[in-house]
C-alpha positions in Angstrom: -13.4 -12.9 6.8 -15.8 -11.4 8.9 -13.7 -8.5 9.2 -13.6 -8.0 5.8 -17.3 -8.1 4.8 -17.9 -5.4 8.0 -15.4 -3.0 6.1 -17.1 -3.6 3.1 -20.6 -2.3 4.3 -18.8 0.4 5.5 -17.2 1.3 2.0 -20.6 0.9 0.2 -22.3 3.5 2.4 -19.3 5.4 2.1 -19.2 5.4 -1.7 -23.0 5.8 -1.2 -22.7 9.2 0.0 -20.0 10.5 -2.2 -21.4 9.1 -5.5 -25.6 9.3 -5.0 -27.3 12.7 -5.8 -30.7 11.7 -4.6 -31.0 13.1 -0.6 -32.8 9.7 0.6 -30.5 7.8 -1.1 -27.5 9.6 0.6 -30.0 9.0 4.4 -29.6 5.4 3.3 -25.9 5.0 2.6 -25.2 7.4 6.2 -27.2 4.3 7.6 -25.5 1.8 6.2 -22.2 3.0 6.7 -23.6 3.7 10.6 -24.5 -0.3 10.9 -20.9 -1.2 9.5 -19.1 0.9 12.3 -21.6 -0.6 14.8 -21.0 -4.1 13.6 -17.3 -3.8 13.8 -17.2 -2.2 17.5 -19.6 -5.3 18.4 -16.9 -7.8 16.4 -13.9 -5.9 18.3 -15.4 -6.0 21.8 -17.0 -9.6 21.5 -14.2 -12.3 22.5 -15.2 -15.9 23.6 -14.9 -17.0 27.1 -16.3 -14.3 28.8 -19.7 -14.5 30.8 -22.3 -11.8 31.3 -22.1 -9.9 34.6 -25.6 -11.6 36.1 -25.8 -13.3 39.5 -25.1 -17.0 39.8 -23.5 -19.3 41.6 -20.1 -19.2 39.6 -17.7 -17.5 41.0 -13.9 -16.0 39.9 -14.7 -16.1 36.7 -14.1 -13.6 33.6 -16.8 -11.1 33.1 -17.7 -9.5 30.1 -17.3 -5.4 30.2 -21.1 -3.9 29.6 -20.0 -0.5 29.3 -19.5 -1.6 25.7 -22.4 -2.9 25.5 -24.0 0.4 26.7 -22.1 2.7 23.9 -23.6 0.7 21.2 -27.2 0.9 22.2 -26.6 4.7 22.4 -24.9 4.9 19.0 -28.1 2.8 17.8 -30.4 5.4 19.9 -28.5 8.3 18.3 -28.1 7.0 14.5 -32.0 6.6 14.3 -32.8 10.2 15.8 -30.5 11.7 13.4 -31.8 9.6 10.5 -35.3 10.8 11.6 -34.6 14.4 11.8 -32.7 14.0 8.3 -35.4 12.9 6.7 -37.4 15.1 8.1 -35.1 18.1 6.7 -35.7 16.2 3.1 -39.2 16.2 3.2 -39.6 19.9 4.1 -37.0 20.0 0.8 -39.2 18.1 -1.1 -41.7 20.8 -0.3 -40.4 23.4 -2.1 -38.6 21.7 -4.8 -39.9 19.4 -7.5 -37.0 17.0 -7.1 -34.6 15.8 -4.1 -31.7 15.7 -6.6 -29.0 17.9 -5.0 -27.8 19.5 -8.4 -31.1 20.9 -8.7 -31.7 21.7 -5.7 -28.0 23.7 -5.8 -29.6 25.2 -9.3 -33.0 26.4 -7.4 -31.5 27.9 -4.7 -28.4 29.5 -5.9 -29.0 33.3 -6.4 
């Protein structure tokens, strides 16, 4: 079920980027399909009876890999520098054209 739900964030922000013409709107859906792929890696790599690799007194036991762990907080790192730098991109846009809808913006700047 929870399988499910994660693939369906990842159509919506899929779908969000084919079928929205606003730029921000398009940012948005990238994001949302970004937090889907995330979500699923973290359901994939998650399994129960593992413990976290800290010092204690238990010994011989299953440890959880943090390597995973480690490729997620950089995906997370990544996704919200490009997101910044996309927007950024919009905004100077936005500068130069009345509206962030791409059809205009194809109609402005086509010679």
């Amino acid at each position: 079920m929870l399988e499910a739900c994660i693939f369906a964030t990842i159509l919506c922000g899929f779908f969000g980027i084919i079928l929205k013409k606003n730029l921000v709107m398009k940012i948005i859906s990238m994001d949302v399909m970004s937090t889907g792929v995330i979500a699923y890696y973290v359901l994939i790599a998650s399994r129960d009876g593992l413990f976290t690799p800290i010092f204690s007194d238990v010994k011989n036991v299953a440890y959880s890999d943090p390597v995973p762990q480690a490729v997620i907080l950089t995906a997370i790192v990544i996704g919200f520098s490009v997101q910044a730098l996309m927007l950024v991109g919009v905004m100077k846009l936005a500068r130069d054209n009345p509206t962030l809808e791409s059809n205009e913006i194809e109609k402005n700047n086509t010679p």
